[in-house]
N, C-alpha and C positions, 0 to 999 in steps of 0.2 A: 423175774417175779412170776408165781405161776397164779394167775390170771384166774385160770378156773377154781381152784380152791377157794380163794376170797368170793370168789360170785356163790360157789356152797355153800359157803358161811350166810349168806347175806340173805340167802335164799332159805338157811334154818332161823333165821331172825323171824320168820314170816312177813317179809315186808312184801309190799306190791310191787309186781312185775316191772312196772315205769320206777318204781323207786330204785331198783336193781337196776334195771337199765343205765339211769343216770349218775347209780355209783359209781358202775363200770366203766362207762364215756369218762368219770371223772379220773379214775385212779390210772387209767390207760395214758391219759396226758401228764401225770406228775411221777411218774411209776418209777423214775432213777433219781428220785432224791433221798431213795434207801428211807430208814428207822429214824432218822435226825429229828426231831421238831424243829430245831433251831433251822434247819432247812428247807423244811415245809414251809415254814412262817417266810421265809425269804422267798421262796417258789410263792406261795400266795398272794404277798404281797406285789408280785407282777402285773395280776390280774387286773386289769382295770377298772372293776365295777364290785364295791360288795356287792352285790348280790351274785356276784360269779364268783366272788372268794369265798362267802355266807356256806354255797353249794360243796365248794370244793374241800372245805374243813371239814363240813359235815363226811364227807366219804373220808378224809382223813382219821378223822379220829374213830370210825366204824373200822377201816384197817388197822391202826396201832392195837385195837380189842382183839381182832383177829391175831393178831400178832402176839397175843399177850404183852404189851409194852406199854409205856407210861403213856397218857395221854393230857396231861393238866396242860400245857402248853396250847395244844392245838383247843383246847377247850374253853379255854382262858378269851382266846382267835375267836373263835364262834362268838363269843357274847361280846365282844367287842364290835365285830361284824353286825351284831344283831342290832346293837347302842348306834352304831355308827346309818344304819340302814333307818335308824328311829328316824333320827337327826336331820336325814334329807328329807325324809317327808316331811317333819315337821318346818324345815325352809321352804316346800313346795307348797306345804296347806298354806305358809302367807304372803305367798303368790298371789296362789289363786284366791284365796279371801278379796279381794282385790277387784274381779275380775265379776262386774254385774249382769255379765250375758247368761252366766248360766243357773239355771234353777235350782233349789235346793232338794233331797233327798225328799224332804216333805213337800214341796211343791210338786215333782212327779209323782208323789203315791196321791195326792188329793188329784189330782190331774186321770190318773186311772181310774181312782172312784167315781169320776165324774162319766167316765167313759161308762163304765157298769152302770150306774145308773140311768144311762141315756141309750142304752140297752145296745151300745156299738160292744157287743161283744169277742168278736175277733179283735180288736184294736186292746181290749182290753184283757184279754189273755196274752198277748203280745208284752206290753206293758208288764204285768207280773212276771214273766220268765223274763224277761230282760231284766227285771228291779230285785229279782230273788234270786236267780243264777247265774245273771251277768254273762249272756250266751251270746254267740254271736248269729247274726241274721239267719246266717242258710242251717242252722241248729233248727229253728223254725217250722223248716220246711217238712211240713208230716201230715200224715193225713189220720182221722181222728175213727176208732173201733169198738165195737163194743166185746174183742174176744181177741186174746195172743193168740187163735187160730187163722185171723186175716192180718196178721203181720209176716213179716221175712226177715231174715236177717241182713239183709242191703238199705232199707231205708229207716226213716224215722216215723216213728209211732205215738198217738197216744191211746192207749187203752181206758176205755173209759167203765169202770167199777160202779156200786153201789152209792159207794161210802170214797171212794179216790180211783186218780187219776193214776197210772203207769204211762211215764214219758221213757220212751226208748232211744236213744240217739245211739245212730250206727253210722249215719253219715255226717262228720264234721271235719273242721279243717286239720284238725290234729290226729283224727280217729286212730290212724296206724301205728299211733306213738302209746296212744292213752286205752285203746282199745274201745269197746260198746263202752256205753254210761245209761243207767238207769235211774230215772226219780221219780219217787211214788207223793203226790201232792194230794193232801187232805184238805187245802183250804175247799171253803163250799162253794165261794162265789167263783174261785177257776173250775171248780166240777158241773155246774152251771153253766158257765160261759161256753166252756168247749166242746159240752154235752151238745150243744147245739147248732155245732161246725161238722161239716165232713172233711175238712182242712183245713188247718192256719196257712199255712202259706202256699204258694207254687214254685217252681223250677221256671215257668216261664214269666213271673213278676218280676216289674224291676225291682226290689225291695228296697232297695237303698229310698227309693223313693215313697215306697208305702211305710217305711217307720219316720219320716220325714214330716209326710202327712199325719200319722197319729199324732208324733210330738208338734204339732206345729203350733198348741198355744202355749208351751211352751219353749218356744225357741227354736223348734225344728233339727231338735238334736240327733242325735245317731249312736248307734248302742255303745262306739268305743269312749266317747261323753261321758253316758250312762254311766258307764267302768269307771271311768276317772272320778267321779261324785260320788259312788256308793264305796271307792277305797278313801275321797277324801273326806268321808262320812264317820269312816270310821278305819283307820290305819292301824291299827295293830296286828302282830306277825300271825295272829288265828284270825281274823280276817284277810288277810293275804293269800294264805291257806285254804281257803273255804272258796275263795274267790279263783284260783289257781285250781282248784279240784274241778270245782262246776263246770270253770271253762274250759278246760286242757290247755292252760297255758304255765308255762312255769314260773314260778317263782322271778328268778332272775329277769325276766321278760317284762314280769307287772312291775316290778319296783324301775326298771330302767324305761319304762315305756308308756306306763299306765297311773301310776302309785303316785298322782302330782298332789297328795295330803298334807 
């Protein structure tokens, strides 16, 4: 199979560089079940987890296109995958239904309003990137400017605008997979809040224990929580997505790990 042709291909698709990546990792492990669907189907069915079979069709049926060759089979796979990936969450959402320890989606966002109003503003921009982008801790860790001329490309940033915030993360746990991330946030009350930090976090906090402290009337949660309640909030595969972007974590990772909806 020549390897670098398909990544050409994939790469006039205009997809993202991690999305290439992960085609490649995928088609690299299935690469001698030749043009068969009916072989594919049996190769993926190996896999232990939809959401690693979910992945693995999807780069399937992107090669059969390269290939000019039929793909209804492996397509047919994919939404079955997708049906089947419904299905556990919704056995996981009545799990956890169940389960009275932890807060609801609406009980941590009035929990952060309360913070803003009580004018803990660091606690309460914390709160929001945790509730909006589902980031993990040392994401946090940035200190706050008013000009992309006192940032660097090594750490994390927020630039602080008029009218919005620019958050730079360069350093996170996945960064070398997912590369830099950028988000530009217009709420007023995060441009307020953080307008008025020269850092949210440190390198030398213990954090685990400062978002411990913020959440502590509710429960004393921790952002990977957080994760689990903002997907068991709301489970569908564009929130998965959304939720996998912001964090840099992938797909397969949230639904086997995180996705208890």
């Amino acid at each position: 199979m020549d390897f670098r042709q398909f990544e050409l291909y994939l790469e006039s698709q205009n997809l993202a560089e991690t999305t290439i990546n992960a085609h490649m990792r995928n088609i690299k492990k299935i690469a001698k079940v030749g043009l068969s669907q009916k072989l594919m189907v049996k190769k993926l069915n190996e896999y232990p987890t939809w959401g690693t079979r979910l992945s693995s069709a999807n780069t399937l049926s992107k090669y059969l296109k390269f290939k000019n060759q039929p793909n209804e089979l492996i397509v047919a796979y994919i939404h079955e995958a997708n049906a089947e990936i419904q299905k556990e969450s919704q056995i996981r959402r009545k799990d956890m239904a169940v389960d009275p320890c932890l807060p609801t989606l609406r009980e941590m966002r009035v929990h952060m309003e309360n913070l803003y109003q009580n004018g803990d503003y660091r606690s309460y921009a914390i709160m929001f990137l945790l509730l909006t982008f589902t980031v993990r801790n040392k994401d946090m860790i940035a200190k706050v400017v008013k000009s992309k001329k006192d940032t660097n490309d090594i750490d994390n940033w927020f630039i602080v605008g008029r009218k919005q915030v620019t958050w730079i993360r360069n350093k996170y746990k996945t960064a070398e997979k997912y590369g830099t991330k950028t988000h530009v946030i217009k709420n007023e009350k995060f441009l307020t809040a953080i307008s008025k930090l020269e850092h949210l976090l440190k390198e030398d906090q213990n954090i685990d224990r400062v978002i411990k402290n913020i959440t502590a009337d509710i429960g004393g949660i921790t952002q990977s929580t957080i994760v689990k309640v903002v997907l068991r909030h709301n489970n569908t595969m564009n929130n998965l997505r959304r939720v996998s972007r912001n964090r840099g974590t992938d797909m397969t990772t949230l639904v086997e790990n995180y996705n208890i909806t």
